[in-house]
DOBAMI-894660 format. One line per 8 residues: number of its first residue (from 1); for each residue z, x, y of C-alpha. Coordinates in pm, 1 decimal, m for minus. Each point is the difference from the previous one (the first is absolute). Layout:
REM DOBAMI-894660
NUM> Z,X,Y | ...
END
This chain:
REM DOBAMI-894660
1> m3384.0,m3243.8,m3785.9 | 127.5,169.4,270.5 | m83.9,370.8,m138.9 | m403.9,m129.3,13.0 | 55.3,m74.6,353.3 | 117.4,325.8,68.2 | m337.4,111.7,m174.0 | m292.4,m163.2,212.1
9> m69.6,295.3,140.1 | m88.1,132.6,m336.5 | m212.5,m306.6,m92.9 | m148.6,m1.6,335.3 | m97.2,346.9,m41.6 | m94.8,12.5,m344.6 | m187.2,m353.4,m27.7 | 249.6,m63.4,m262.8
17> m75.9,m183.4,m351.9 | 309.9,m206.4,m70.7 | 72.5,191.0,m309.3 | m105.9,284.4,m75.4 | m212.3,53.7,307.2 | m338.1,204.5,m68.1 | m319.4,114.3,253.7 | m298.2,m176.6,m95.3
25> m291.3,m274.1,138.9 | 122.1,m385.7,11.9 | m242.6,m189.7,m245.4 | m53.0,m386.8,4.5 | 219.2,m213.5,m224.2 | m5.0,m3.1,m315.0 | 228.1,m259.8,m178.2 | 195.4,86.6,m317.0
33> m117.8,m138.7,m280.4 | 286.8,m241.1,m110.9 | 181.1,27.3,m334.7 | 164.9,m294.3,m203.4 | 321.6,195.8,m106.1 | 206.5,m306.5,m44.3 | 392.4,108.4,m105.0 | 202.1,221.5,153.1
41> 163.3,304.8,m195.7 | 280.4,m158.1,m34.5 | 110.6,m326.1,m214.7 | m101.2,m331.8,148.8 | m211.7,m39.2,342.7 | 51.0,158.5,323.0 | 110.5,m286.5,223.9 | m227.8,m18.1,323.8
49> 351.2,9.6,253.6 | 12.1,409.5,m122.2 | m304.6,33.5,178.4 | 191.8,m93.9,335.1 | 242.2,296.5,134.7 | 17.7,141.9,321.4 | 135.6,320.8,95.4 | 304.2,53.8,266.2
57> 319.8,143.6,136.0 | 293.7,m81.8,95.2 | m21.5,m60.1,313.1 | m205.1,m321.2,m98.0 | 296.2,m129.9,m145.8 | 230.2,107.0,173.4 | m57.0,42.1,421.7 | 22.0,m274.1,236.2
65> m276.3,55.1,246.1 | 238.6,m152.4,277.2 | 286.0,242.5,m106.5 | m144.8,309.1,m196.3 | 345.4,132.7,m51.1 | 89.8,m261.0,m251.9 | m88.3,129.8,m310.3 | 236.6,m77.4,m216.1
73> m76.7,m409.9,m45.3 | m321.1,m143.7,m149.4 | m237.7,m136.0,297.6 | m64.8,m304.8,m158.7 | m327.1,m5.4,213.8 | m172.5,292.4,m182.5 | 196.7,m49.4,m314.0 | m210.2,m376.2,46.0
81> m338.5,183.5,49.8 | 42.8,253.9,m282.3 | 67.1,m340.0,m282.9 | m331.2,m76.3,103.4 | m79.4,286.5,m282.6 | 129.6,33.8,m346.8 | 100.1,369.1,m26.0 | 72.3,282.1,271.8
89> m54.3,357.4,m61.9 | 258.6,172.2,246.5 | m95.9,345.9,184.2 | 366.1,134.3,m8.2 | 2.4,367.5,140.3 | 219.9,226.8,m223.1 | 182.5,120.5,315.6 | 151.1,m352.5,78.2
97> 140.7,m17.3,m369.4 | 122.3,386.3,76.4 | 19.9,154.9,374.3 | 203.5,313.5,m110.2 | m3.6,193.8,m371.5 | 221.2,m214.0,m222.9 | 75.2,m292.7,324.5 | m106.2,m290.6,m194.1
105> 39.8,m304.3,249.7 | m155.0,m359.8,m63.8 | 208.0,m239.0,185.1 | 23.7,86.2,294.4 | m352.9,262.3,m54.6 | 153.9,340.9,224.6 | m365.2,m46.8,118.6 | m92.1,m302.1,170.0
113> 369.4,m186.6,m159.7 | m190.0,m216.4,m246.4 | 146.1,m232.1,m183.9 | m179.3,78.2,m330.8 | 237.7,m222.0,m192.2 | m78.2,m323.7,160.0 | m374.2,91.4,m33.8 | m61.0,31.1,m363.2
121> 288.7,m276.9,m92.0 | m175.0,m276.9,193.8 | m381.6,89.6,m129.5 | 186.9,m47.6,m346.0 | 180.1,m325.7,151.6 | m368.0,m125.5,54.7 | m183.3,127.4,m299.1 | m193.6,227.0,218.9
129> m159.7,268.6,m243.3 | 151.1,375.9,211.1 | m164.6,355.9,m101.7 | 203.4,239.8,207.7 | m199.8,317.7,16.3 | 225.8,321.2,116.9 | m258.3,185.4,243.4 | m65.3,298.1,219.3
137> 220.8,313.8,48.7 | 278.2,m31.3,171.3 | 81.9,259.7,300.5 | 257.7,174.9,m182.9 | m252.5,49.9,m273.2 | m281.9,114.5,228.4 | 202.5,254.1,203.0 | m86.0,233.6,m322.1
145> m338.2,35.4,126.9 | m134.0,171.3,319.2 | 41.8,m189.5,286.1 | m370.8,m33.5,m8.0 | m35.9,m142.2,m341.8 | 306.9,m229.0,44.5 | m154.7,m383.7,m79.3 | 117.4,m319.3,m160.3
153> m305.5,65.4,m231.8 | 172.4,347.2,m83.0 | 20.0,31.3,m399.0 | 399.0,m133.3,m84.8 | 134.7,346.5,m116.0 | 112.6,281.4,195.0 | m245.5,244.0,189.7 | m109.2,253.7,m297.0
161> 112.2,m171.9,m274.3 | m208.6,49.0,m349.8 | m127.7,m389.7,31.0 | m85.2,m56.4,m338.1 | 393.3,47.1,m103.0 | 116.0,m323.7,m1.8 | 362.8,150.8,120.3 | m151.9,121.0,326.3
169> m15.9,m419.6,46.5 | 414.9,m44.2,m52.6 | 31.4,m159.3,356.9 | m232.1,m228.3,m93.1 | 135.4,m86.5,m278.1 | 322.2,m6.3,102.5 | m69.8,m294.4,275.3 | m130.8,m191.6,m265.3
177> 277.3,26.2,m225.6 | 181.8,m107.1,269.5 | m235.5,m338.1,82.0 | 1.8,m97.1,m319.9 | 399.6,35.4,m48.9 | 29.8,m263.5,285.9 | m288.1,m230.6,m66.8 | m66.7,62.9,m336.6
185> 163.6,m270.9,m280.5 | 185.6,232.6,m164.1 | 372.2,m25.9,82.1 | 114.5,255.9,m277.0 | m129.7,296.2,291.5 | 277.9,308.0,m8.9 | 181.0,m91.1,341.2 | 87.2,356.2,6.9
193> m384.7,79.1,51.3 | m81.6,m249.7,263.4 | 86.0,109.7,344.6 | m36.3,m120.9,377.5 | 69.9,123.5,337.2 | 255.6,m179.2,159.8 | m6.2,194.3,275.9 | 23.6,m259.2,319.1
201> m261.9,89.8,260.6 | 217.7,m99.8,328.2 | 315.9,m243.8,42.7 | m13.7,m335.8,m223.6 | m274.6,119.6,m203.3 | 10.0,m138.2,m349.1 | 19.5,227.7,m270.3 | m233.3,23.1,m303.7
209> 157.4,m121.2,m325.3 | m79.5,129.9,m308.4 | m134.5,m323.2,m249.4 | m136.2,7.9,m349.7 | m275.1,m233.6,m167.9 | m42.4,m243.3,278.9 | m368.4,m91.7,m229.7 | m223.8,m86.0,305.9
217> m263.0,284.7,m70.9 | m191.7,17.5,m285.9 | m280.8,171.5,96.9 | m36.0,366.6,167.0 | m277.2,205.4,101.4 | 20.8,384.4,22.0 | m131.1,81.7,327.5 | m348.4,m113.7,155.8
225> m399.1,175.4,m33.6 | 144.9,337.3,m118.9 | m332.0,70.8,m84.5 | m81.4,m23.8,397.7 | m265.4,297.3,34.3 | m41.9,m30.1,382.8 | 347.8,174.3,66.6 | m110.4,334.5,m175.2
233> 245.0,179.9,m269.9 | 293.9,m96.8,220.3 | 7.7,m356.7,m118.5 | m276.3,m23.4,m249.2 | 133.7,5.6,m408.7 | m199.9,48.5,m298.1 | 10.5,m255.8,m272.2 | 263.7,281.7,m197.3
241> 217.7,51.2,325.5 | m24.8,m351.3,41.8 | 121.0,m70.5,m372.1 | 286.3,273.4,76.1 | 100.1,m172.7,266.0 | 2.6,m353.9,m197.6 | 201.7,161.8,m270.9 | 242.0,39.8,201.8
249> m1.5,m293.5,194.3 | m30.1,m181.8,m366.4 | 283.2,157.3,m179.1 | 127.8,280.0,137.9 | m296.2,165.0,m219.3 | 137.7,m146.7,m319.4 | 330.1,81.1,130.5 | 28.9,379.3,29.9
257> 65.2,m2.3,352.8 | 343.0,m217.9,m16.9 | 134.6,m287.6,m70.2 | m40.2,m146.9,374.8 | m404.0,90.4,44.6 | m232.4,m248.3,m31.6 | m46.4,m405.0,m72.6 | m22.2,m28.1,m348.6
265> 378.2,214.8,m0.7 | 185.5,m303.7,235.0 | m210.8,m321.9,m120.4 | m253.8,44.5,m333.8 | m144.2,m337.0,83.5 | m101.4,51.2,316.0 | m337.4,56.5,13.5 | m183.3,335.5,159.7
273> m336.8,m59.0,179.6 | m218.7,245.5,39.9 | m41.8,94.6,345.6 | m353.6,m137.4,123.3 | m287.6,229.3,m34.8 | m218.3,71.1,352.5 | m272.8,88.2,m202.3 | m10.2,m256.9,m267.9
281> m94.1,242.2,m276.1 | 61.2,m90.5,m351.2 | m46.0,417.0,m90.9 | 307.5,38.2,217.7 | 203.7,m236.5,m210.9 | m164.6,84.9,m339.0 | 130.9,385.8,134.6 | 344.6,m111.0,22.3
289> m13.6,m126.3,m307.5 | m138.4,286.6,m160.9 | 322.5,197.8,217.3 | 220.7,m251.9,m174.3 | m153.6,63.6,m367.8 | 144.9,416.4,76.8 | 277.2,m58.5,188.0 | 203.4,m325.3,m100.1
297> m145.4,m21.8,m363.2 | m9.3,m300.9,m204.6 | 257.1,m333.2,2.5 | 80.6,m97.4,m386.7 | m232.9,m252.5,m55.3 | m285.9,262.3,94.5 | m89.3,m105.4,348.6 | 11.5,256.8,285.5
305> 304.0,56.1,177.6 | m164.5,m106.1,309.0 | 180.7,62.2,339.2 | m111.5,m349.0,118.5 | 24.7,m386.3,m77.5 | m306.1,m107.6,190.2 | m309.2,165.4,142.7 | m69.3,m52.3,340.9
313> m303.0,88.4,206.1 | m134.6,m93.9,383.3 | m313.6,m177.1,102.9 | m216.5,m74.8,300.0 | m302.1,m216.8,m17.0 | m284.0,161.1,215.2 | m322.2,152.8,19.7 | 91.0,366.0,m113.1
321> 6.1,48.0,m393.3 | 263.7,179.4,m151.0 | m200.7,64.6,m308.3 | m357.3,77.2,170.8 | 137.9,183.1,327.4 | m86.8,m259.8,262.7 | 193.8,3.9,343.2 | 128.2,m251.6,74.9
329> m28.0,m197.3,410.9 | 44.6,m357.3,m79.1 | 239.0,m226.4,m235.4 | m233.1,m175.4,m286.8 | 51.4,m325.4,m191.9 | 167.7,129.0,m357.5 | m224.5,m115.0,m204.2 | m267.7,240.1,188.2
337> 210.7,307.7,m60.9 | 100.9,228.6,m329.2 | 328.5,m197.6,17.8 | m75.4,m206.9,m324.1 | m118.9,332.2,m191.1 | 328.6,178.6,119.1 | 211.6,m263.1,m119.2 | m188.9,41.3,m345.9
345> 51.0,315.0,m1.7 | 347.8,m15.4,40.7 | 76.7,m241.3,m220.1 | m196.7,145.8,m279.8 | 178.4,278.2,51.2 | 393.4,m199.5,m36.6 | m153.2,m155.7,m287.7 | m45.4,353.1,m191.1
353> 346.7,56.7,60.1 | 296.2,m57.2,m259.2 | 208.8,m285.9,204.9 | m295.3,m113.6,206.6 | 205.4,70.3,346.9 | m149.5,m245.4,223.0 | m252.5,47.3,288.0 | 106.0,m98.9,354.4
361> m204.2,51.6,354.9 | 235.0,48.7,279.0 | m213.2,59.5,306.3 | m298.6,m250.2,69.2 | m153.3,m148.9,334.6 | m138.8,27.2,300.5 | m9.8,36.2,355.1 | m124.9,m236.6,272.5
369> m64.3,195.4,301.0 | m305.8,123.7,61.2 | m42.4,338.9,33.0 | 213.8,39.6,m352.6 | m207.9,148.9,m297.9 | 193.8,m239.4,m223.7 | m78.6,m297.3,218.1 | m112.3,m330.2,m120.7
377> m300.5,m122.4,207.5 | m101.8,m369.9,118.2 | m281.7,m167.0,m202.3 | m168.1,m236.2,117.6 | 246.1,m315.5,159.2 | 324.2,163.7,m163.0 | 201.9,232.3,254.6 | 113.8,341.4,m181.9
385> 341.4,m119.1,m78.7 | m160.2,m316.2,m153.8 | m221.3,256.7,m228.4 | 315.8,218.9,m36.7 | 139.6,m312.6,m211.2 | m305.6,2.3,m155.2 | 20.2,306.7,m174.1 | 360.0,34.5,m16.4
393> 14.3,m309.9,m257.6 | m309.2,136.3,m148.5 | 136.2,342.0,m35.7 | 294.4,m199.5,m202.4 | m262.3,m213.3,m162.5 | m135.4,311.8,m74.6 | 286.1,209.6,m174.6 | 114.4,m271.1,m204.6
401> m351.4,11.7,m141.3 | 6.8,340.6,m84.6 | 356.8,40.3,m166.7 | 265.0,77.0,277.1 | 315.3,m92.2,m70.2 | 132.1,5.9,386.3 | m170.0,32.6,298.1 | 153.0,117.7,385.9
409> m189.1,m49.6,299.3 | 45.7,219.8,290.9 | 166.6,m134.2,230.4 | 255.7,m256.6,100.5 | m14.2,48.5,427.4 | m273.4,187.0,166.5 | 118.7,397.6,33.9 | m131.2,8.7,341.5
417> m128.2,m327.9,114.1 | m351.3,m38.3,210.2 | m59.9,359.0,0.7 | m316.6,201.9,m181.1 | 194.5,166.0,m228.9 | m91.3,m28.6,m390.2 | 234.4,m169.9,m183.2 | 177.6,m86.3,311.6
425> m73.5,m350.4,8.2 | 28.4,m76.3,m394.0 | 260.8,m249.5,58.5 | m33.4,m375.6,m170.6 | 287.1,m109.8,235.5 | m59.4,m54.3,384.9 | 295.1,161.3,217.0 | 99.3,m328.0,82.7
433> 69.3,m92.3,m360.0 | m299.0,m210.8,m30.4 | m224.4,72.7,m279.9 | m330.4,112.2,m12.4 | m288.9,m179.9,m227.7 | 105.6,238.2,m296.9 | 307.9,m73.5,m9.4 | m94.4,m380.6,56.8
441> m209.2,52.2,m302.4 | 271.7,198.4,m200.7 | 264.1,m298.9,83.2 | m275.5,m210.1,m154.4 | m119.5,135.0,m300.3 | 337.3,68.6,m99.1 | 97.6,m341.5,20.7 | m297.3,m185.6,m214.1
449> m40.4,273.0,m243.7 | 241.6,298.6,24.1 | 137.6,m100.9,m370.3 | m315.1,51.7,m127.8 | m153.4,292.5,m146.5 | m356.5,92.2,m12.2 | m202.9,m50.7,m366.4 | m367.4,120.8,53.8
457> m293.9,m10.3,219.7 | m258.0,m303.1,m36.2 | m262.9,142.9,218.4 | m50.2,351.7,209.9 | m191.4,m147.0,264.5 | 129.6,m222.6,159.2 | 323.6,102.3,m150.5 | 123.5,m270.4,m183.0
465> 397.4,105.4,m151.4 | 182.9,m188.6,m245.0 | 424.3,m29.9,49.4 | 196.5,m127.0,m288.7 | 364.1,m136.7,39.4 | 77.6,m188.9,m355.7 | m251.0,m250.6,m91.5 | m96.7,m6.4,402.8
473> m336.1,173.4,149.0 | m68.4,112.2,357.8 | m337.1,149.3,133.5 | m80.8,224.9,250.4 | m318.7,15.3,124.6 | m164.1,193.3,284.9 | m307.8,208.4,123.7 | 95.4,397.0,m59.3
481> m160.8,58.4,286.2 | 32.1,122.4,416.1 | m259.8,m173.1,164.3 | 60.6,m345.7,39.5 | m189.6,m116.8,m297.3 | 61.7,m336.8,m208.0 | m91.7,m121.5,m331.8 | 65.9,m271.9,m249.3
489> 161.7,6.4,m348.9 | m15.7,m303.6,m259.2 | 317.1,49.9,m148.9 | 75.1,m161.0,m345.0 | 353.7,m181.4,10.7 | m52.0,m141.6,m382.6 | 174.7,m347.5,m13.7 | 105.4,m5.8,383.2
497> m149.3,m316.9,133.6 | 126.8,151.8,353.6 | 119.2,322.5,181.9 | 187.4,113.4,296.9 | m197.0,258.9,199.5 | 276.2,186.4,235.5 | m118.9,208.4,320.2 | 208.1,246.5,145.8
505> 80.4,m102.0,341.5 | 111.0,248.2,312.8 | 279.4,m105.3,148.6 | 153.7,m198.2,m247.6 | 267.1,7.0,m311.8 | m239.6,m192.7,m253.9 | m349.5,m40.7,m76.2 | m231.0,m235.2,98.7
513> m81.9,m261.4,m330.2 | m287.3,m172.6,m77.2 | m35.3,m259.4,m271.9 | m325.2,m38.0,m160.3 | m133.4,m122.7,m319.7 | m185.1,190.1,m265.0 | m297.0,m45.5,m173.9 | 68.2,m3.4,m377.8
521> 239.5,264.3,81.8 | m221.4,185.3,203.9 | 29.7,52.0,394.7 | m220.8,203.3,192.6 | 154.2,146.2,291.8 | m36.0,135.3,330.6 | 93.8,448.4,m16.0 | 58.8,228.1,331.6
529> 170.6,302.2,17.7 | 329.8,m149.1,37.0 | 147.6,m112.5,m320.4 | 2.2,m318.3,m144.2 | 218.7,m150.9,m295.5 | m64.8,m304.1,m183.3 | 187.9,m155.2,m241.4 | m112.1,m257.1,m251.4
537> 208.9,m358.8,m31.0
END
């Protein structure tokens, strides 16, 4: 996102692990040994197309390049390039929502005149899976703190405030009460509690307009990587302040702090993400849980009165080790990382809970400039942004192996194109609209097998998955691997006296297809480190 940006000189500095970022010696890889957890936490199979979001703003829907000033019509350009994915998680700064205490504005936005509105109705219009996530402090908010301390990262709660009292988190929840009035599905909202400013900003400015249940969001996340250490006690929250601030956010903490603060207060169904964790700790969460146990008690059935829906953590594939304190200076396959044994972790974790709140990964990718320590690198014939699609349908390969219900990468457009920045040049679409090989890929996958869900693994190496979609089967095989190397697998395709072998193909909106025949059901076929999926006929 944008914030990172604003943070190379940190990672530069620092020789920043993705998340959390520790001193240490870089060790060779090591890959993860591979588990066969086959279903999700929740009922039925996670379908492979959950595994393809992208994260964004609004200006990708919204700005024509040729007239930035129009804002308040889809471009049907970007609007084009974003339906290349199945869900968008949108970076939506808290002070665009609110740019004064209590000026609620969402169509026009007082900042930048957004039209929210048109946003979040046509992603519904197309089926396109939104998570808004509220973010950063707004000025208003940080001119509590020293002039010195004031940041975007600042904690959301006035300068001094006792943060592990949910009330000192009222604005907060206040702007979310607010969201989820409008966009929420619940059209029974108080109109006396929902506000706007209608307040017109210079001659022929169109006023905001207070509406009710509009059900276009479902999904909301309460801020972004409050657990983000580098910022110092300014911005950084403990799992408890954290779980404070949630409450409120959630409910209103149960409702103590009125009848207009909080989600769960304008729309009960929507549901509250968990803002994603920096450091992707499972102690953090099991902490806020533990907060929850005290301070919001028990729901009648028995289960926690958690101040969540789903838990939501970040990721970066690289050489550093979140779990063995290895810096990081270089992107790494997934496979090669702890990302597997995170994702166990934190579904084990959901699974211990009452509910079994799902597990999502919101940040994931990589860079493709050089000098980035979350860069891809070339191997052998394939250019970086070739091995970029590599890993990026491997990292998805990857998660739906090991339990995630929803997976983000990060990021729709480069932040900063060609420069050296880390995760400046993240982006799976080109400036000019074209896509790049992982989004090639994405298109791809999504359209053979993004129905499917994943079943178990046949074999760890070369990693042979299974996909299910009724009484049809799918595999994906490839080489978990970063150094060009190949294999073979003789896969057994019982009764099929043929099979199609698809190969993902740069450039392109389908696979390439080969037709071949089997041997007594068997086929022995050709592995790389790009994927390969085979389907018996």
């Amino acid at each position: 996102m944008k914030d990172k940006v604003r943070l190379i000189c940190f990672y530069s500095a620092l020789a920043l692990l993705s998340a959390p970022f520790f001193s240490g010696c870089k060790k060779a890889p090591v890959a993860h040994p591979i588990t066969t957890t086959t279903t999700p936490i929740d009922t039925g199979l996670t379908p492979l197309k959950n595994m393809f979001g992208i994260n964004a703003y609004e200006w990708n829907f919204l700005q024509d390049p040729a007239d930035p000033s129009n804002v308040a019509q889809i471009y049907e350009p970007k609007m084009a390039a974003i339906e290349n994915f199945t869900g968008v998680r949108h970076y939506l700064d808290w002070y665009q929502l609110e740019d004064g205490v209590g000026a609620y504005t969402f169509n026009p936005s007082h900042e930048g005149s957004w039209n929210m509105d048109i946003m979040y109705q046509r992603s519904k219009q197309d089926s396109l899976f939104m998570l808004v996530d509220i973010k950063s402090c707004p000025p208003w908010l940080q001119s509590t703190y020293p002039i010195s301390l004031q940041d975007t990262w600042d904690v959301p709660a006035p300068y001094g405030s006792d943060l592990t009292n949910p009330a000192s988190y009222i604005a907060q929840g206040k702007v979310a009460f607010q969201f989820a009035a409008r966009y929420g599905s619940n059209t029974a909202v108080d109109p006396t509690l929902v506000t706007v400013d209608k307040t017109a900003r210079w001659t022929n400015d169109p006023p905001n307009v207070v509406k009710i249940g509009l059900n276009t969001v479902k999904y909301v996340e309460c801020d972004n990587e409050r657990d983000n250490w580098w910022t110092g006690p300014k911005g950084e929250q403990t799992a408890q302040q954290y779980a404070a601030n949630m409450s409120a956010f959630y409910d209103g903490n149960k409702g103590k702090l009125g009848k207009n603060v909080g989600v769960k207060n304008a729309d009960p169904h929507m549901v509250v993400v968990m803002g994603g964790l920096a450091t992707a700790s499972t102690q953090y969460v099991q902490d806020m849980i533990d907060w929850c146990k005290i301070n919001r008690g028990y729901k009648a059935n028995g289960d926690i009165d958690l101040c969540f829906d789903v838990i939501n953590y970040h990721f970066y594939a690289n050489d550093g080790n979140v779990l063995t304190n290895v810096v990081k200076s270089v992107g790494w396959a997934p496979e090669l990382s702890p990302a597997g044994g995170v994702a166990d972790g934190f579904v084990k974790l959901a699974a211990s809970i009452g509910g079994h709140p799902q597990v999502w990964v919101t940040e994931n990718g990589y860079d493709i400039n050089a000098a980035s320590t979350q860069r891809a690198v070339a191997i052998g014939n394939k250019s970086v942004s070739m091995v970029q699609g590599d890993w990026i349908i491997r990292s998805a390969l990857l998660y739906a192996r090991h339990g995630i219900n929803r997976l983000f990468f990060y990021q729709l457009f480069d932040d900063t194109p060609n420069s050296t920045e880390t995760f400046g040049t993240s982006g799976l679409i080109n400036d000019d609209l074209t896509r790049r090989p992982a989004a090639d890929y994405i298109v791809q996958v999504k359209k053979l097998m993004g129905n499917y869900g994943y079943k178990s693994t046949l074999n760890a190496d070369p990693l042979v998955d299974k996909y299910v979609y009724g009484a049809k089967s799918i595999y994906a095989l490839m080489i978990p691997d970063q150094k060009g190397r190949t294999g073979s697998y003789t896969l057994d395709l019982g009764k099929s006296a043929s099979a199609i072998i698809y190969s993902l193909k740069a450039g392109s909106n389908i696979m390439t297809q080969s037709k071949v025949n089997t041997v007594a059901g068997k086929l022995t076929i050709s592995i790389s480190e790009t994927p390969v999926f085979v389907q018996g006929q």
